[in-house]
C-alpha positions in Angstrom: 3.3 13.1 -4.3 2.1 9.3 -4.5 -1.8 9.3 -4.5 -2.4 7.6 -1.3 -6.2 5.8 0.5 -7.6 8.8 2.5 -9.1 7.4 5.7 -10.4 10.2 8.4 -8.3 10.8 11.3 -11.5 12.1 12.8 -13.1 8.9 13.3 -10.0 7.4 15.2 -9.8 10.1 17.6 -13.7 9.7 18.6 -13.0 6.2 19.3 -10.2 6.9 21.4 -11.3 10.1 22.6 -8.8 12.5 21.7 -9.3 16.1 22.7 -7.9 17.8 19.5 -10.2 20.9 20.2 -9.2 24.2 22.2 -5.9 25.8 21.0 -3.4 24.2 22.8 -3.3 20.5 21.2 -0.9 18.3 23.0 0.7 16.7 20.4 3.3 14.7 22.3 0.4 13.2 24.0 -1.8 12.2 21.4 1.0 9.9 20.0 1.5 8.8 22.6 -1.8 7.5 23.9 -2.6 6.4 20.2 1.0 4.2 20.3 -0.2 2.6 23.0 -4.0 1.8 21.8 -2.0 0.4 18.8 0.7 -1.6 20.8 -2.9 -3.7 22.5 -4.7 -4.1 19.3 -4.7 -7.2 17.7 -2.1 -7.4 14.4 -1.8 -3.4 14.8 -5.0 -2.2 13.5 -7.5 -0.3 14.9 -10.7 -1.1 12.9 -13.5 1.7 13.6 -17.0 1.5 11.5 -15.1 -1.2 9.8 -12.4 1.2 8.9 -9.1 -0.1 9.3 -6.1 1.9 10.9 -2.6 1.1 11.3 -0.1 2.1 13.5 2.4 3.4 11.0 0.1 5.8 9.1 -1.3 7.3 11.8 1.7 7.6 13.6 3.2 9.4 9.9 0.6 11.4 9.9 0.6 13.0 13.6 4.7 13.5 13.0 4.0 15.9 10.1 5.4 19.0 10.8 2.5 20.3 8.9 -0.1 18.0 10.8 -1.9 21.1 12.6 -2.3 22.8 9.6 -3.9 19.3 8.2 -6.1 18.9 10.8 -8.2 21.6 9.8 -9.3 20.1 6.9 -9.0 16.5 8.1 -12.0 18.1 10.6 -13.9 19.8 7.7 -14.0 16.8 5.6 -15.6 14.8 8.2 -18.2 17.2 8.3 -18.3 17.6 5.0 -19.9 13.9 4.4 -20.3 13.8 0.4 -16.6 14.3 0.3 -15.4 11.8 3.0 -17.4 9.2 1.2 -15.5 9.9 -2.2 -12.2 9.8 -1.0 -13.0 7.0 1.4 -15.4 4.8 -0.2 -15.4 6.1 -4.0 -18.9 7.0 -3.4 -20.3 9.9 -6.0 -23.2 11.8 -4.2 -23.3 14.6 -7.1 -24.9 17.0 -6.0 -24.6 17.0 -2.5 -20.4 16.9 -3.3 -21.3 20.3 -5.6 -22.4 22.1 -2.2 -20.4 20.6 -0.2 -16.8 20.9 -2.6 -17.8 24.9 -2.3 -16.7 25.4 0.7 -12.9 24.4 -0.2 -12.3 26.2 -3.6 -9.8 28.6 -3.7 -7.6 27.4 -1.3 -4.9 26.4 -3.1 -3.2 24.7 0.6 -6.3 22.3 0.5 -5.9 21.8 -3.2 -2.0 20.3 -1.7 -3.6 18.0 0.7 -6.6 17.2 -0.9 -5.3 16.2 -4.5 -2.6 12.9 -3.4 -6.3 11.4 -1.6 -8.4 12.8 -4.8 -6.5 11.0 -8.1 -7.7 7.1 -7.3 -11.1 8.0 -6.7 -11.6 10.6 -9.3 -10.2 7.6 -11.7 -12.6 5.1 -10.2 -14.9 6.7 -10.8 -14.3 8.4 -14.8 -13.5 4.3 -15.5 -17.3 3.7 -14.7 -18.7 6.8 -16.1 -17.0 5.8 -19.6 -17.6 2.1 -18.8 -21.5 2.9 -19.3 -20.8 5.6 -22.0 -22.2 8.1 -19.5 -20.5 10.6 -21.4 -22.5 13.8 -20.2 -22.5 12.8 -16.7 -18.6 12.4 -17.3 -18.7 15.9 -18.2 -20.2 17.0 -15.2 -17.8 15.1 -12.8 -14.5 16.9 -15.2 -15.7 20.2 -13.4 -14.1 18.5 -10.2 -10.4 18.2 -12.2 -9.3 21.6 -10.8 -8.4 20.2 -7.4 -6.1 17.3 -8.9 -2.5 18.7 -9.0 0.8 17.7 -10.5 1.5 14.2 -11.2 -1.4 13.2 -9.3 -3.1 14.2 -12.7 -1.9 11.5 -14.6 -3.4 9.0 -12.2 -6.7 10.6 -12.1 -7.1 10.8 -15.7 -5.9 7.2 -16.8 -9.3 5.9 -17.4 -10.1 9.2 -19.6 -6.8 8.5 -21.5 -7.9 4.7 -22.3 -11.0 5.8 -23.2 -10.3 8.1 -25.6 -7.2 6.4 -27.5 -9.2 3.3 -27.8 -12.2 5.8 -29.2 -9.5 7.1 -31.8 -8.9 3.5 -32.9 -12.1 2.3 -33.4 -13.6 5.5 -35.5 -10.5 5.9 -38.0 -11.1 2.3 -38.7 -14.4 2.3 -39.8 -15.7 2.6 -43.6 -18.9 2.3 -44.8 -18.6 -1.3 -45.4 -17.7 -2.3 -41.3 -20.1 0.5 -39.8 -23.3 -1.7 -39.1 -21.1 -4.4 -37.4 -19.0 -1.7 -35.5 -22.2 0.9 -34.7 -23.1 -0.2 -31.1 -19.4 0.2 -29.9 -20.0 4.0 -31.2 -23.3 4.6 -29.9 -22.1 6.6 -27.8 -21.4 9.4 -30.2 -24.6 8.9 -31.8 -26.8 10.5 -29.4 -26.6 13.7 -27.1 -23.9 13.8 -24.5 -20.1 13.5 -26.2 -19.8 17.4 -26.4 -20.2 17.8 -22.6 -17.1 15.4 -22.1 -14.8 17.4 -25.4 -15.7 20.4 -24.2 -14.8 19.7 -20.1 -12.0 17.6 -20.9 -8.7 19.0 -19.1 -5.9 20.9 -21.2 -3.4 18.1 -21.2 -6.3 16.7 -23.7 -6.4 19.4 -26.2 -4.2 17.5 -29.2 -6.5 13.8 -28.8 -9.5 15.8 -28.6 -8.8 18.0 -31.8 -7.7 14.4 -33.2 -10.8 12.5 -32.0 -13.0 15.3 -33.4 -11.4 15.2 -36.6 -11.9 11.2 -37.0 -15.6 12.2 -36.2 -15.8 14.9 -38.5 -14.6 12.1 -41.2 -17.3 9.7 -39.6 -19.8 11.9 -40.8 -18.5 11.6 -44.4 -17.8 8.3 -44.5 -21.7 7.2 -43.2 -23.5 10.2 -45.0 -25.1 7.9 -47.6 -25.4 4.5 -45.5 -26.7 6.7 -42.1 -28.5 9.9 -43.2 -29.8 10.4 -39.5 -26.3 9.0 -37.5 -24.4 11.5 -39.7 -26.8 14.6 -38.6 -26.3 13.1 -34.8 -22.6 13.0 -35.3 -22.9 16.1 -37.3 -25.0 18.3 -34.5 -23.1 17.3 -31.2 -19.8 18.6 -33.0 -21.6 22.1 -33.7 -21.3 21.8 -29.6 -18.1 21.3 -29.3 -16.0 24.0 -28.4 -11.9 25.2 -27.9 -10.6 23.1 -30.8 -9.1 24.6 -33.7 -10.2 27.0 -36.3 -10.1 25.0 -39.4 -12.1 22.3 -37.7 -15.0 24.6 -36.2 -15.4 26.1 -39.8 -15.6 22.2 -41.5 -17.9 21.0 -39.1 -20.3 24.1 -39.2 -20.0 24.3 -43.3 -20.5 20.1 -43.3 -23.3 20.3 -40.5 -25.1 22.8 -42.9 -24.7 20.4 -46.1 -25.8 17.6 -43.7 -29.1 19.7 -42.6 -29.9 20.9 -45.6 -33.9 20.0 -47.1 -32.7 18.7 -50.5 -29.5 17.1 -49.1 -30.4 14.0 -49.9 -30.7 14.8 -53.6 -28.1 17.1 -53.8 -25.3 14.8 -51.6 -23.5 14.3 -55.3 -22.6 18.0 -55.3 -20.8 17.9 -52.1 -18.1 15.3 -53.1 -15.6 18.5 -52.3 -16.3 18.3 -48.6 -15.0 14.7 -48.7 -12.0 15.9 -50.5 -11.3 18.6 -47.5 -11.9 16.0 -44.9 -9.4 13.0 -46.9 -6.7 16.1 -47.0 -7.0 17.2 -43.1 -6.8 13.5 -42.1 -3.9 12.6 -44.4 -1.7 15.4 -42.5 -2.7 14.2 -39.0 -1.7 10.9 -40.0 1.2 12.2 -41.2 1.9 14.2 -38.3 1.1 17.9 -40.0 -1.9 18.7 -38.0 
């Protein structure tokens, strides 16, 4: 399903007084007095709260054959404010949508209904997180990704997709000769924060994060000289990351503990092998072995 603009249903039928409580809800009617609310306003909208409605979607919407089934949680969105506001305005409250989100887990008929209005907003708002390098706060807003369904998945996670592929291309391309010039567009990676997005980044992400954690991992050997202290801060947030593959968890623990070490910057000209191991692992993903 198309992701569509959620707008509550709720607030129309305030406005026009619609009795959609009790248990016999008189469909036929409802459309019927809406139509004709719709047929007297001006270039058939409704605007409520400065919420715009039109004829055609509402009218859509109140044929569903499903629509009394939807109406339950059309009602407990709208009391459920943290949640209206992201789907209607793209507005994050955090930690009121944590409490609030509890109350529709598990249901995997709200997950249907919920995940078409979800994608735009959950992109909107992963393009500004990664716009401001926000990356732990990104990985607090992935925990959300389990109510996006199907092909509304690919929507949601464009921004994440961008980010990361243009991530890829910046850190492969960097040798110790570029690395002051290109080190604020890393920063990000630098400091505390880009484990919690690896690690809550959703499974159709496994192959570019094992990729982009491997162009780290050679980060740290390519700036170990020039950047003693970046290459630790590289070196310690990938000891963080988690559910990538064996070969690279053992380099970056065995690197991290070369990189750590009390003599290492005397003894840096005994660990050439580790360089050798990372050139090796990055020639076979370039050449598609990996």
């Amino acid at each position: 399903m198309a992701s569509k603009q959620y707008t509550s249903i709720i607030r129309l039928f305030l406005h026009s007084d619609v009795a959609t409580n009790g248990e016999a809800i008189n469909m036929p009617r409802i459309k019927k007095q809406l139509a004709a609310e719709f047929d007297f306003a001006k270039e058939g909208f409704i605007t409520v709260d400065g919420y715009n409605y039109s004829k055609n979607d509402v009218l859509e919407e109140l044929s569903r054959e499903d629509f009394l089934e939807r109406l339950h949680y059309h009602k407990k969105i709208w009391e459920n404010k943290a949640v209206l506001s992201i789907l209607e305005d793209n507005e994050l409250r955090l930690y009121e949508l944590r409490d609030q989100i509890k109350t529709f887990t598990n249901d995997t008929a709200f997950d249907a209904f919920f995940s078409p209005y979800f994608a735009v907003p959950f992109n909107y708002i992963s393009r500004n997180y990664l716009n401001e390098k926000r990356l732990s706060d990104m990985g607090a807003w992935l925990l959300f990704e389990d109510f996006l369904q199907g092909e509304d998945r690919e929507e949601a996670f464009r921004a994440i997709r961008i980010f990361l592929d243009e991530n890829i291309r910046l850190i492969k391309n960097i040798n110790s000769d570029n690395y002051k010039s290109i080190r604020p567009q890393i920063d990000h990676w630098l400091k505390p924060g880009g484990s919690d997005l690896l690690n809550h980044l959703p499974h159709e992400f496994y192959s570019t994060k094992n990729d982009l954690v491997l162009y780290l991992i050679n980060l740290t050997v390519r700036i170990q000289k020039i950047n003693k202290q970046d290459c630790k801060n590289v070196s310690t947030e990938l000891t963080c990351v988690t559910d990538i593959t064996k070969e690279y968890e053992d380099l970056i623990m065995n690197n991290h503990k070369v990189y750590t070490q009390t003599n290492y910057a005397t003894s840096s000209g005994n660990n050439y092998w580790w360089i050798l191991w990372v050139v090796i692992l990055l020639f076979r993903l370039l050449a598609g072995g990996c």
